[in-house]
C-alpha positions in Angstrom: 0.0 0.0 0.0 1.5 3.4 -0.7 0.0 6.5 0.2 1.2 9.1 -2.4 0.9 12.1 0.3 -1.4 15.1 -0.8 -2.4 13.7 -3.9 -6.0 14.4 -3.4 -8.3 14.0 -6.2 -11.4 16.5 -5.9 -12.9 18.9 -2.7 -15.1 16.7 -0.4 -18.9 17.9 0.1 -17.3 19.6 3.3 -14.6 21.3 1.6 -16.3 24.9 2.2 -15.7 24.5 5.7 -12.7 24.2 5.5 -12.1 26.9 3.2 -11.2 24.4 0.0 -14.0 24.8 -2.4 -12.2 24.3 -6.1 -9.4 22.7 -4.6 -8.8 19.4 -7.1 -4.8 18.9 -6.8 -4.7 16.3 -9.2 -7.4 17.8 -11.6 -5.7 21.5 -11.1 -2.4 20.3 -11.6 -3.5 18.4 -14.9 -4.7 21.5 -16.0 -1.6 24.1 -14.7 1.0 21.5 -17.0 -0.9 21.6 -20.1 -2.1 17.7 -19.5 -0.3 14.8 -17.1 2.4 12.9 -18.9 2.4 9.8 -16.4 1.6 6.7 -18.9 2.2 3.6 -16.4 -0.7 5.2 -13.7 -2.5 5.9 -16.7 -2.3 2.4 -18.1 -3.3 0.9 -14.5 -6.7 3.4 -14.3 -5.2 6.9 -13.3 -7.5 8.1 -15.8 -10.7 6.7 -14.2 -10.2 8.2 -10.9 -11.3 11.7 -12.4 -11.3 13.4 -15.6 -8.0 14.3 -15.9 -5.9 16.5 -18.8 -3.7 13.9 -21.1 -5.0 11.3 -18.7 -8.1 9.6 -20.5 -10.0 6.9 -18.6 -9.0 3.6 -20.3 -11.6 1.4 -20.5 -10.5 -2.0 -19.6 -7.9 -0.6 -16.9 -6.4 -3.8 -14.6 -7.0 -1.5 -11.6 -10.1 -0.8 -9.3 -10.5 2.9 -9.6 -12.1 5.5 -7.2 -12.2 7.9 -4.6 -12.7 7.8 -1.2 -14.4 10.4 1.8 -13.1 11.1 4.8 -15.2 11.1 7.7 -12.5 12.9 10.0 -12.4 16.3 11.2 -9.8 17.5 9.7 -7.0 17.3 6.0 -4.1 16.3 7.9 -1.5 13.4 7.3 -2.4 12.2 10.8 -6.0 12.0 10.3 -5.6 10.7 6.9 -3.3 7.8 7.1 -5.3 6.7 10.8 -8.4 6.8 9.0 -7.2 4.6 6.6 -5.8 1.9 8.7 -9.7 2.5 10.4 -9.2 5.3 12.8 -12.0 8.1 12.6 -11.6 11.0 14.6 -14.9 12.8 14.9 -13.3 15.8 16.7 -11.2 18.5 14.8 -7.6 18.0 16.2 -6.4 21.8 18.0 -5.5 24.3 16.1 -3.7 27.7 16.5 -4.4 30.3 14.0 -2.7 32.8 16.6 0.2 30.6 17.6 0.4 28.7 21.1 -0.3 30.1 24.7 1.7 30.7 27.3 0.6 27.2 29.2 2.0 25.5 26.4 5.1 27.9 25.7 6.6 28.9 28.9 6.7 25.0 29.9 8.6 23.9 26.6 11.3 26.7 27.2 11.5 25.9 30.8 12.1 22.3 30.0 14.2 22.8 27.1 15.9 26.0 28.2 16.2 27.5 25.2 13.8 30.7 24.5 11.3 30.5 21.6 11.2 32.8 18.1 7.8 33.0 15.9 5.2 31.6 17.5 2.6 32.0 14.8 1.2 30.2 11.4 4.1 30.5 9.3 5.5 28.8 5.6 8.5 26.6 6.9 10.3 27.8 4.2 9.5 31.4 4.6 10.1 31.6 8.8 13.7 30.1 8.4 14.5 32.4 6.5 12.7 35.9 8.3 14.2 34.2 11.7 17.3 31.9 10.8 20.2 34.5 11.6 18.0 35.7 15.0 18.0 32.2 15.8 21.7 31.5 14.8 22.5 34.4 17.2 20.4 34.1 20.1 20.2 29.9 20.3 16.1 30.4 20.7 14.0 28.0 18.9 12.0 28.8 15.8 8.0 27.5 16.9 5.3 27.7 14.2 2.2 26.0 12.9 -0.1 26.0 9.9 -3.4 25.3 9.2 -2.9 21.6 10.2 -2.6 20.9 14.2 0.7 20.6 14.2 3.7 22.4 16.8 6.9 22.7 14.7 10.0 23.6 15.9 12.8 24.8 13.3 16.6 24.8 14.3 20.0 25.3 12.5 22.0 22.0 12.5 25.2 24.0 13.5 23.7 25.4 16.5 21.3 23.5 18.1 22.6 19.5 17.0 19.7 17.1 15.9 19.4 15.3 18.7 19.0 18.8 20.9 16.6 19.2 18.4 14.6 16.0 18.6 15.3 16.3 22.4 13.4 19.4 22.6 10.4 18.0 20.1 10.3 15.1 22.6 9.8 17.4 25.4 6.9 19.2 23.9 5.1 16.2 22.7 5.4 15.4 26.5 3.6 19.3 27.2 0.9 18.6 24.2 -1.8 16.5 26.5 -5.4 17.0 26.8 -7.1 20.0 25.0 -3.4 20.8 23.2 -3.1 17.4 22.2 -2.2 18.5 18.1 -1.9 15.3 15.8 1.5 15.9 15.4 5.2 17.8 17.0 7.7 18.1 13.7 11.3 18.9 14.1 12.1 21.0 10.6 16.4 21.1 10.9 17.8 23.2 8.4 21.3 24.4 7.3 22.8 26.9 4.7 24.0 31.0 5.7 21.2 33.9 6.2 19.1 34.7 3.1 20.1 31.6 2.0 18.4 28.8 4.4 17.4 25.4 3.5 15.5 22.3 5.0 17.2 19.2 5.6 15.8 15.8 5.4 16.7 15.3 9.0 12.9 16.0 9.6 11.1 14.2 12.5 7.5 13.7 13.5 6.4 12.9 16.7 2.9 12.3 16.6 -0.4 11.1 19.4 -0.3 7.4 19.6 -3.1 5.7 18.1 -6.7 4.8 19.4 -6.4 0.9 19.3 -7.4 -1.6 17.9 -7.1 -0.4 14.3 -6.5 -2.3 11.0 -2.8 -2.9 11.7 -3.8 -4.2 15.1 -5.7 -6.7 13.7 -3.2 -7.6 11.1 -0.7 -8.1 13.8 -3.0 -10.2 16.3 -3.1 -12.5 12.7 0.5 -13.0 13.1 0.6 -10.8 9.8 4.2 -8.2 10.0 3.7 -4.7 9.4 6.9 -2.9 7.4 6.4 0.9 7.6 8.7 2.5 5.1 9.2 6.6 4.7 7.2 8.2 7.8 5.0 5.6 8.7 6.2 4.7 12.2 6.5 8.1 13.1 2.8 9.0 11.6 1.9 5.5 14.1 4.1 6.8 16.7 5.4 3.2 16.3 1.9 1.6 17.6 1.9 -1.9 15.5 4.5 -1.2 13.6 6.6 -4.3 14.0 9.6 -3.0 11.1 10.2 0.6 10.3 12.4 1.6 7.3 12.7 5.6 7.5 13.8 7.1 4.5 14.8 10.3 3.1 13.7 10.6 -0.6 11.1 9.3 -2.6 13.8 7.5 -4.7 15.1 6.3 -1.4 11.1 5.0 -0.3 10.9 3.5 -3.6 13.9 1.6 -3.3 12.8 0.2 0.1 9.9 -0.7 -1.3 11.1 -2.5 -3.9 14.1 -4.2 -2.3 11.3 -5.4 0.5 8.6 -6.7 -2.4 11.7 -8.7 -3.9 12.6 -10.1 0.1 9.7 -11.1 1.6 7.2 -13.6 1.2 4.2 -12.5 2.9 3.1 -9.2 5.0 2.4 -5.7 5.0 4.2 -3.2 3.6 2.5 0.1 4.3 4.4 3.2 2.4 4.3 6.9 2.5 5.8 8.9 -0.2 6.3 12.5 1.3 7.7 14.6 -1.3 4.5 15.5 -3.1 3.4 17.4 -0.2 6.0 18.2 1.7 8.8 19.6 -1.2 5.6 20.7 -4.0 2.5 20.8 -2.8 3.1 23.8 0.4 5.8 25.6 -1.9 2.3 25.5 -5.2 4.7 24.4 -7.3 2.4 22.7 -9.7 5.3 21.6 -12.4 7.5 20.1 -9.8 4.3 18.0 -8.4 4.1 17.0 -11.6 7.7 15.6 -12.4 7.7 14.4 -9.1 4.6 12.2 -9.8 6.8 11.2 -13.0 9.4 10.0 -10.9 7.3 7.7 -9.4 5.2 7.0 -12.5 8.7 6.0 -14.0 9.7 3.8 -11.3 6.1 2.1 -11.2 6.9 -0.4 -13.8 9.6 -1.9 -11.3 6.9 -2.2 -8.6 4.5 -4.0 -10.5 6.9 -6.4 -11.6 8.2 -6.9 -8.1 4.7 -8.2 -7.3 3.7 -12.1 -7.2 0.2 -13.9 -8.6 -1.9 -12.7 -6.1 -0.2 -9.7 -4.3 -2.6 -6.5 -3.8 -1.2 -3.2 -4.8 -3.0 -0.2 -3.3 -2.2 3.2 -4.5 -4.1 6.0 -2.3 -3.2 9.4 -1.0 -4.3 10.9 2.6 -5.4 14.4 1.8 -4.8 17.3 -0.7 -2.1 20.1 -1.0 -3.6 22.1 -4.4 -0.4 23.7 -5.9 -3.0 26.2 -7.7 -4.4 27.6 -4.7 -3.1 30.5 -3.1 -3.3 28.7 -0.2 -0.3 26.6 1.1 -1.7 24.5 3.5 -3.4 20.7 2.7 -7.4 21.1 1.4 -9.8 19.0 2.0 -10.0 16.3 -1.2 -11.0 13.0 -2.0 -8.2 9.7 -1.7 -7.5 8.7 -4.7 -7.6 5.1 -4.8 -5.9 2.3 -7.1 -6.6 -1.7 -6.8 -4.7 -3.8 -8.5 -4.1 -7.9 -7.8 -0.9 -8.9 -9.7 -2.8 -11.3 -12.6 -6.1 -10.6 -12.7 -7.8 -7.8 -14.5 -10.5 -5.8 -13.2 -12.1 -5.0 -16.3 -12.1 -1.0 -14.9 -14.0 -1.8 -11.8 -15.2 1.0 -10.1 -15.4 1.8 -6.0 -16.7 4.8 -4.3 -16.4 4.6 -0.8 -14.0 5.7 2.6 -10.6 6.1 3.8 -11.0 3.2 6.1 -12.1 0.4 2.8 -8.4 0.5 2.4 -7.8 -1.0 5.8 -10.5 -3.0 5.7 -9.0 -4.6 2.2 -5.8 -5.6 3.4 -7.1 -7.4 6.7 -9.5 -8.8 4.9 -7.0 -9.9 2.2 -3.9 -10.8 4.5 -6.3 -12.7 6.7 -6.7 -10.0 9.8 -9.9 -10.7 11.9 -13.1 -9.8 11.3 -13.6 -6.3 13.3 -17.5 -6.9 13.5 -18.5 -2.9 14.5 -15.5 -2.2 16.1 -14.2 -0.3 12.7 -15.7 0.9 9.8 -14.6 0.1 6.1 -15.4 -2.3 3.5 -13.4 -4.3 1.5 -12.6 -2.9 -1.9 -11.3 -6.0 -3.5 -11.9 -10.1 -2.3 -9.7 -12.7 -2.1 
């Protein structure tokens, strides 16, 4: 299963709430690049996700195609890839569209001892560089947040080392309890001179553990192993994740993946693919989202062929991040969803449904127990 992150494929009913109407990142995309020039997702049923520019439906496409609602609160990677694996979460996640009080402030630079910079919704891009030198010269952190409910904490790596760093994000995942419990704490390391500032991928998320059991709990109790490659253990907080492969690149994810199809004979291997959202998607760069979809679309070929008669290839995506939007932040979109079972064809097969079919597909195909009510979901594809 890989989750190509902030793919979305059209605004939800709901989108209007959260101040997304027209958002359609692969649509708008499609549109900003004179037409998508990705002819492997297009041969498996890209096409018949959503009308698409240079991406026609095809009619006999070997993949289930579709999208899927989410029923959570929120357009967040948290929210997304939980709800997946079966995890709704009916209440909005905090957010802090003025920056962070002082009961969560004061305590994370008491504990860290280290003043704080910022401390408002802020482009990571943008902040590093209006408060990199100020932070280079004073040793205070850099704290911001966006739309999503997230507490991120930028720091040169010559001034405060990474593990200061992760230190300090540990320490306010530790202060985030109860009504400040955001989805996710980020450490965002960069290096480079002033004016001249860049992210590295030293990036780490520490995020809320979990509400149990989920699909991947079930797939566990089943004896079934769960690989987690990219940021997968840190979006599970590590919660039945029995083998995490973090990685720094798409080409480096890719690779994992590959390498782990070719290994092992039976499991899960559960993939994120970040750099859709976090390198093109916040910067609305609509061309680099695109060759950065080609980069995968190139590599799919490889994938495919990695598979064995029967494996289950899922391609899906756990929010948007329109690139044509003046926004920057995720919008509220549709999963895209690709099916395909390595020698059988599904004749175009079509599935409208929920985040959480896709976990309910993979227990039900890698024999997980039944979850009765306990989680919703139904399976896209049988055995």
């Amino acid at each position: 299963m890989i989750v190509l992150d902030a793919v979305g494929a059209g605004a939800l009913p709901d989108a209007g709430d959260f101040g997304d109407e027209g958002s359609d990142t692969l649509g708008n995309v499609a549109r900003a690049v004179g037409g998508l020039d990705l002819p492997n997702l297009e041969a498996l049923g890209l096409g018949n996700v959503e009308d698409l520019d240079g991406c026609p439906p095809q009619a006999g496409a070997p993949a289930v195609a579709g999208r899927l609602i989410e029923r959570s609160k929120g357009k967040d990677t948290t929210l997304g890839h939980w709800e997946l694996m079966g995890i709704v979460t009916p209440q909005a996640l905090p957010t802090y569209p003025h920056g962070f009080p002082h009961d969560v402030i004061d305590p994370f630079m008491h504990s860290t001892a280290r003043g704080v910079l910022g401390n408002k919704p802020a482009s990571g891009t943008e902040i590093i560089q209006e408060l990199g030198e100020e932070h280079q010269k004073t040793g205070k952190w850099i704290v911001y947040t966006s739309a999503d409910s997230v507490f991120q904490v930028a720091a040169h790596e010559e001034t405060i080392p990474l593990e200061e760093l992760y230190d300090g994000c540990r320490a306010a995942r530790e202060i985030l309890t109860g009504k400040h419990a955001v989805g996710r704490v980020i450490a965002r390391p960069f290096v480079g001179e002033p004016g001249n500032y860049e992210r590295t991928p030293n990036r780490h998320d520490f995020s809320l553990e979990p509400r149990r059991p989920n699909y991947l709990t079930l797939l566990r109790e089943a004896g079934v192993t769960v690989h987690g490659v990219g940021k997968i253990g840190d979006i599970f907080a590590g919660c039945d994740i029995d083998e995490s492969h973090p990685t720094k690149s798409n080409v480096e994810g890719i690779t994992k993946t590959e390498e782990l199809l070719h290994q092992l004979d039976e499991g899960f291997v559960f993939v994120n693919l970040v750099e859709t959202d976090m390198l093109w998607g916040h910067r609305n760069d609509p061309v680099n989202f695109h060759r950065c979809l080609q980069d995968f679309d190139r590599r799919l070929p490889d994938l495919l062929e990695a598979l064995r008669p029967g494996d289950l290839l899922i391609l899906t995506s756990d929010h948007g991040c329109d690139p044509t939007t003046p926004s920057t932040d995720h919008s509220r979109e549709h999963a895209l969803l690709l099916a395909y079972v390595q020698g059988k064809n599904a004749d175009a097969r079509r599935h409208e449904g929920e985040f959480a079919d896709v976990g309910a597909t993979v227990n039900a195909w890698l024999g997980g127990k039944a979850p009765g009510r306990r989680l919703p979901g139904q399976p896209i594809v049988e055995k």
